[in-house]
N, C-alpha and C positions, 0 to 999 in steps of 0.2 A: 923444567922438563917433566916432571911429577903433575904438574899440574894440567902440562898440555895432552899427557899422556888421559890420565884422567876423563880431562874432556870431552877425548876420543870417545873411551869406554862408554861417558854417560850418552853421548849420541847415538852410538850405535844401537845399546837398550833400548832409546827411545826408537829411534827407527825399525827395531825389532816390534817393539810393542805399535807401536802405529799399522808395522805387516800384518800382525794378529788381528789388529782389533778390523782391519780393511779384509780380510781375509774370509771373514765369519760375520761382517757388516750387517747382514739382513735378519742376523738375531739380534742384534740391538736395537737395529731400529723397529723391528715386529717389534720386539716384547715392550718398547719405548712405548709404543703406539698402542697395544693392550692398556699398561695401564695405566700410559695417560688419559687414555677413552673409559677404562673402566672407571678411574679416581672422578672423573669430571660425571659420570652417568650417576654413580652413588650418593652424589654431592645432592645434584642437581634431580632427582627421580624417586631418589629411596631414602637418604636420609630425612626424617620429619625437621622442618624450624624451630629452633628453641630462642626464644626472644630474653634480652635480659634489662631489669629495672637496678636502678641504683641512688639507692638515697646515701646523705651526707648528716653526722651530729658530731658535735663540736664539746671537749671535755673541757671548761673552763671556771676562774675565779664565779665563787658564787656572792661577792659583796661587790657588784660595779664599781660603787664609789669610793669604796678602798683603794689604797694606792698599792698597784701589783707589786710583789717583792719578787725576789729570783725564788724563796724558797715556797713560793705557792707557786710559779710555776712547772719546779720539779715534783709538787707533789701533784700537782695535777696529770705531768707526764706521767708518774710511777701508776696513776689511777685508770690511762686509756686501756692498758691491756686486761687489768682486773674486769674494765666496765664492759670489756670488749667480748670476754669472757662469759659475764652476766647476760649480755644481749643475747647469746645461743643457747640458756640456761633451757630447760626444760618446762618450767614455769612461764615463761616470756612465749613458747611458742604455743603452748597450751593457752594461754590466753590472748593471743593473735587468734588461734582459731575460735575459740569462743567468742569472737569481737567478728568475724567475716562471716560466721555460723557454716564454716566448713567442714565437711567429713573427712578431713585428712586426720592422720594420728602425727602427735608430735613429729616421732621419726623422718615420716615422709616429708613433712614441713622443713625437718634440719635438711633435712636432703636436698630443700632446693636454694637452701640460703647460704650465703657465704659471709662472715664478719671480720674485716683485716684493718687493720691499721695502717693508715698511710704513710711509709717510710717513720720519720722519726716523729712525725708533725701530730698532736694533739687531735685530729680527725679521723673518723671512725665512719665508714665506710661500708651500707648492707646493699650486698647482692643479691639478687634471685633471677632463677632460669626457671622457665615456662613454654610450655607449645604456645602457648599464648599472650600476646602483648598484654593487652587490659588485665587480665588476671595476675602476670608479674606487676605490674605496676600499685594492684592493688594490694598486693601482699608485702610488697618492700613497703609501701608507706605506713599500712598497719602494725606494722613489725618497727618501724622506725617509732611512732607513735606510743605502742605498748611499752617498748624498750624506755624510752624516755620517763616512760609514769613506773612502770616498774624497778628502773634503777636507783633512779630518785628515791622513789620511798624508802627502797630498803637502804639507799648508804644516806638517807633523811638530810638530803644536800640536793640543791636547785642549780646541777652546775653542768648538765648534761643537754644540750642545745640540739632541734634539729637545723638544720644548715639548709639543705636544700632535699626537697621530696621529688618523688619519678610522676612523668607527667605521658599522656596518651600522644602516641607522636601520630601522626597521619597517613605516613607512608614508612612504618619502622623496618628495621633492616635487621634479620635472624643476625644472631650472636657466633650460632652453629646451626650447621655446617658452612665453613667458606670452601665455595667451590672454587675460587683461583687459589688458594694454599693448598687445596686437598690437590687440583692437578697438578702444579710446579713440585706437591711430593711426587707423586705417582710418576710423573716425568722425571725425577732423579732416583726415584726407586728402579724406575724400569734402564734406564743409562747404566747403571752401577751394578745392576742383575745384571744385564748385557753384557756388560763387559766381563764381568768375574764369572759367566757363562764363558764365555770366549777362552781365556785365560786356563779356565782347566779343563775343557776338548781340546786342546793346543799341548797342554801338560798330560794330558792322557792319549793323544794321536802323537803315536808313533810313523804314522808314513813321511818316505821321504817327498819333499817338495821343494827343496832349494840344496844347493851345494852345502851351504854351511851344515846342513844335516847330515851330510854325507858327510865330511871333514870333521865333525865333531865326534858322530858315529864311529869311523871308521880308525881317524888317525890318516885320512890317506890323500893326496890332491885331486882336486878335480881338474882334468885337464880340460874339458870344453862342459857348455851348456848350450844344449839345442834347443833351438825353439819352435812349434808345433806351425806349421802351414797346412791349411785346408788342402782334400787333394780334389783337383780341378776335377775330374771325376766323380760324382758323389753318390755313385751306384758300384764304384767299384770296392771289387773284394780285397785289393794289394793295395795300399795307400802308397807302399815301397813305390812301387813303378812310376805312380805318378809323382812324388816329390823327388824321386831322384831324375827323371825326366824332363823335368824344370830346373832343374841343377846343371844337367846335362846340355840344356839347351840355350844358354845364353854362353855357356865357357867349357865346353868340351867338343861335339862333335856336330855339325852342318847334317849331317846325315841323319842324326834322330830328331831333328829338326822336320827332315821329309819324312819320318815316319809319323811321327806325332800329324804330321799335317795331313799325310794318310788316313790315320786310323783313329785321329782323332778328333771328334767333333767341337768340342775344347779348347785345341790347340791354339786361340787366337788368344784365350787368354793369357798364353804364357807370357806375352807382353806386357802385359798389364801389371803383371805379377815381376816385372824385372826387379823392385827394389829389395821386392819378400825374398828374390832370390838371392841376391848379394849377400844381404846377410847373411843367410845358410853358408853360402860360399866361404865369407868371410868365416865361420866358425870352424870348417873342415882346414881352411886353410891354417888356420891357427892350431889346429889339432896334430896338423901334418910339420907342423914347424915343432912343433914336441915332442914329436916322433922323430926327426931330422937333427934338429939341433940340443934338446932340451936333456932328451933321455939319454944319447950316448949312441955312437956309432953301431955299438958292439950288441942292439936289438932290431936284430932284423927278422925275427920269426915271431910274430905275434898274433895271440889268440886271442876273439874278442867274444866275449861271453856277455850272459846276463843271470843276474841271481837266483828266478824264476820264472817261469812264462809271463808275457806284454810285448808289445810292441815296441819298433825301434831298432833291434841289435841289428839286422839285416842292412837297414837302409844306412847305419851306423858306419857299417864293415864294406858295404859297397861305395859310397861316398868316399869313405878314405880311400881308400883302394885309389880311386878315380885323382882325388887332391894326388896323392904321391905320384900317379902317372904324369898327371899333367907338368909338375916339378919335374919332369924328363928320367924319373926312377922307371926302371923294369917290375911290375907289381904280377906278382901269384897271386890270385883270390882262390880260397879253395874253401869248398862248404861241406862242414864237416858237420850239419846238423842235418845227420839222417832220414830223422822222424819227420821234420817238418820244414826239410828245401825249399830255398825260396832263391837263390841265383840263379839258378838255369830259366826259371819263369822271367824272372828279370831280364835279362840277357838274350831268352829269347834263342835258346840252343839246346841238342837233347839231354835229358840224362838217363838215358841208355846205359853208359859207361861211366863211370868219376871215381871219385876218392876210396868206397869202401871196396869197390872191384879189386883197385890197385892194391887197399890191405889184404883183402881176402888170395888174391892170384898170383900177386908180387910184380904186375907185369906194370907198367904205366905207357906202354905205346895207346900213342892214340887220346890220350886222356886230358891233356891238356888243350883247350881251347880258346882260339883270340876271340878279341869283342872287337867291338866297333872302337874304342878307345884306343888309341895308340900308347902301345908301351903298359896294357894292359891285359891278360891272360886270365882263365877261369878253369879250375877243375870243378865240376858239377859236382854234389853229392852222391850220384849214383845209384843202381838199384842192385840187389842182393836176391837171388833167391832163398838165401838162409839167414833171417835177420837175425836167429838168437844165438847166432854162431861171434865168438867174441873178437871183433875183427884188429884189435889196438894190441900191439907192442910197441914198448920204449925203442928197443933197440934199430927196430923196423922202421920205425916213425922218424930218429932221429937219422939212417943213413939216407931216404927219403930227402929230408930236410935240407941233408948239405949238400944231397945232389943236384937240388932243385935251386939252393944258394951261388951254384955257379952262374945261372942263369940270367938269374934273379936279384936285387938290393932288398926288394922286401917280400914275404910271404905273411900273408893276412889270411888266418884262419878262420871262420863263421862257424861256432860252435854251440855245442845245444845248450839251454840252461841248466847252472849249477846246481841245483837243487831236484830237480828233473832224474836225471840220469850221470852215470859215472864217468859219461863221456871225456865232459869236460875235464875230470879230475885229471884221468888217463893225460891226456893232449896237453894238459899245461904242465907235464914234465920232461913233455921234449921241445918246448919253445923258449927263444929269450925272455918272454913275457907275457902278463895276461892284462887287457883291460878290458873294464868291466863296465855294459851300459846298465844303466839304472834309466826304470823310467820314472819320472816323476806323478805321483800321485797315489802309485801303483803298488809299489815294495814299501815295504816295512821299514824300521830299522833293526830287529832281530833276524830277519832271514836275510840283511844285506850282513850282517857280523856273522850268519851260519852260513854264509856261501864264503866270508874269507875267510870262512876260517878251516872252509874244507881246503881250500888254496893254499893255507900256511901248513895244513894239514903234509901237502906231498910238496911243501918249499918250493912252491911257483914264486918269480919275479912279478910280483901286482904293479905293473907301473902306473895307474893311475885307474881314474873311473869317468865317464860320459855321462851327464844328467842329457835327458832327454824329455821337451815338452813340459818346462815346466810352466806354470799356472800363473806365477807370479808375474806380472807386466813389467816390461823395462829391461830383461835379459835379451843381451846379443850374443854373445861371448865371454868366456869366463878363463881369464888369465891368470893361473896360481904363480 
């Protein structure tokens, strides 16, 4: 069980990190593409060739005809590193250059030679690097030469062999720079920047983009995730009208079907659009079963808000509205966002009169208007000649409420954002509940924890929250 559990976990990370790194994609593959193009431009444009010679001398018995014993082989071992030693002497290169008649100073000479010993083996091994082939070659051999007459004399033993000298090759091939190693770095340097680029915009981007944000954020469920439809319109100023429109028109009403085919030169594509619309469907229907079955009988006044200004809470609040009518509920939509009404545009009715009338005057004749929806009703926001008159009482709002619950199974509030104004504060203390759209891309995760917390603030029932439009591909609906 431990194990399988586990598993889990390790998938899911991975599938995390695969979203990230998909997410932010065009910065790894830029910055791949910089400096694989730079590593291969530097290689191949700017870096100079350095060519390299390598002679071979061999440290052995100095009496051939002697029979080799084991202990003049170990002394000849004990002598490769001493002789190996002597070869880089200062002496040795000083008279390499006296012998090529070069203006180099010792120094520079060590500098380009290298003296190693080959693993354990008695051979002695001189390198040298040069911009130029024939000048390496001529310098390892002199150097292998000098070395020879030089070490000999001074350890006055004949046992220092050269093996093999550097020869002028025809078409010789730089030592340094390789430009195929210098790219395959640049290509793993710029992969591994990419990605640990990615990795901390992801740890420092706070906004929300996917439910789990919000769940982790929050502590709280996501009861739906909507996902973004183009609106067939694309000169228009309400995207609302148009996606609920298309919603409307394959599963709601034959009549905005003739309207749309009136007024709208679009309209054909609503067809086209039938699968885009199902799914929307499917997610309000899912939304309205959580409303119906999920959360509990005993919420039927709910207020649907949003953290801070974006798009979405409207088309959010009218949709449901629409899903619960169609389940054969009695639905109230009442728009309780003063500043910036958006039902009665929708709808398509005045707002002359609506909700803040009925606070400010107490009267509600007249205030209540059908749609075209069956089993579907709207109170507009309405207009005020005194808007900085404070039009919200608890006590007012809540006998409102239950007057309106005889009516009615649900009342669906459209309220302004939290963060915004104290509207919404006011209003979620006289409903069974608040939930809450988030749009994706948009909020935060600090100002979606200071909008509930203004909520826990006046002990509103948060029953859930709406991701709206998120980014990521593959969302239909989101079933907690």
């Amino acid at each position: 069980m431990y194990h399988k559990e586990n598993t889990d976990h390790t998938a899911i990370d991975l599938r995390q990190l695969l979203s990230i790194i998909l997410k932010r994609l065009w910065i790894i593959v830029l910055l791949t593409v910089v400096t694989t193009v730079t590593a291969a431009c530097i290689s191949l444009f700017y870096l100079t060739p350095i060519y390299e010679a390598k002679a071979l001398l061999l440290v052995n018995n100095t009496q051939p005809n002697k029979i080799t014993m084991v202990r003049d082989v170990e002394r000849d071992l004990k002598l490769v590193d001493t002789y190996a030693e002597l070869m880089k002497s200062r002496s040795v290169m000083t008279q390499a250059i006296i012998q090529m008649k070069s203006k180099m100073s010792p120094q520079q000479l060590t500098n380009k030679v290298t003296v190693n010993r080959l693993n354990t083996s008695q051979l002695i091994s001189i390198t040298v690097m040069d911009q130029r082939h024939e000048e390496a070659v001529r310098i390892v051999n002199t150097l292998a030469e000098v070395s020879q007459k030089q070490v000999n004399g001074l350890m006055k033993e004949d046992n220092l062999h050269i093996i093999e000298l550097a020869y002028v090759e025809d078409h010789p091939i730089p030592a340094k720079p390789k430009p195929l190693i210098n790219t395959l770095i640049g290509l793993l340097v710029g992969l591994l920047a990419g990605v640990a680029i990615c990795l901390l915009l992801e740890y420092w981007d706070d906004t929300i983009n996917a439910a789990g944000d919000i769940e982790k954020t929050t502590g709280l469920p996501v009861l739906a995730v909507i996902p973004k439809i183009k609106s067939l319109n694309k000169q228009s100023d309400n995207p609302t009208i148009d996606v609920y429109n298309r919603f409307a028109r394959d599963e709601i009403a034959t009549g905005l079907e003739q309207e749309l085919s009136r007024k709208r030169k679009y309209a054909k594509t609503v067809k086209k659009k039938k699968q885009m619309n199902t799914d929307v469907i499917e997610v309000y229907r899912t939304l309205c079963n959580h409303l119906q079955f999920g959360i509990g009988s005993k919420v039927r006044t709910i207020l649907v808000t949003n953290p801070g200004p974006g798009k979405g809470k409207p088309i959010t609040v009218i949709n449901l509205a629409a899903s619960l009518a169609q389940n054969g509920k009695q639905v109230l939509l009442l728009d309780a966002d003063f500043r910036n009404p958006k039902v009665h545009d929708f709808f398509r009715i005045s707002n002359d009169v609506g909700f803040i009338n009925l606070l400010q005057s107490g009267s509600h004749q007249g205030i209540v208007q059908n749609t075209f929806i069956e089993g579907l009703s709207v109170i507009p926001a309405g207009t005020a000649p005194d808007h900085n008159k404070e039009p919200f009482g608890s006590q007012q709002l809540e006998a409102f409420f239950r007057e309106m619950a005889i009516a009615f199974d649900y009342i669906l509030i459209d309220a302004p954002p939290l963060m915004s104004v104290a509207d919404a504060q006011v209003l979620a203390t006289s409903v069974d509940g608040v939930l809450i759209v988030v749009q994706a891309g948009k909020a935060n995760k600090e100002i979606l924890l200071k909008a509930k917390s203004l909520l826990d603030h006046v002990h509103a029932n948060i029953i859930g929250l709406v991701l709206n439009h998120p980014k990521i591909k593959g969302y239909r609906y989101y079933h907690n």
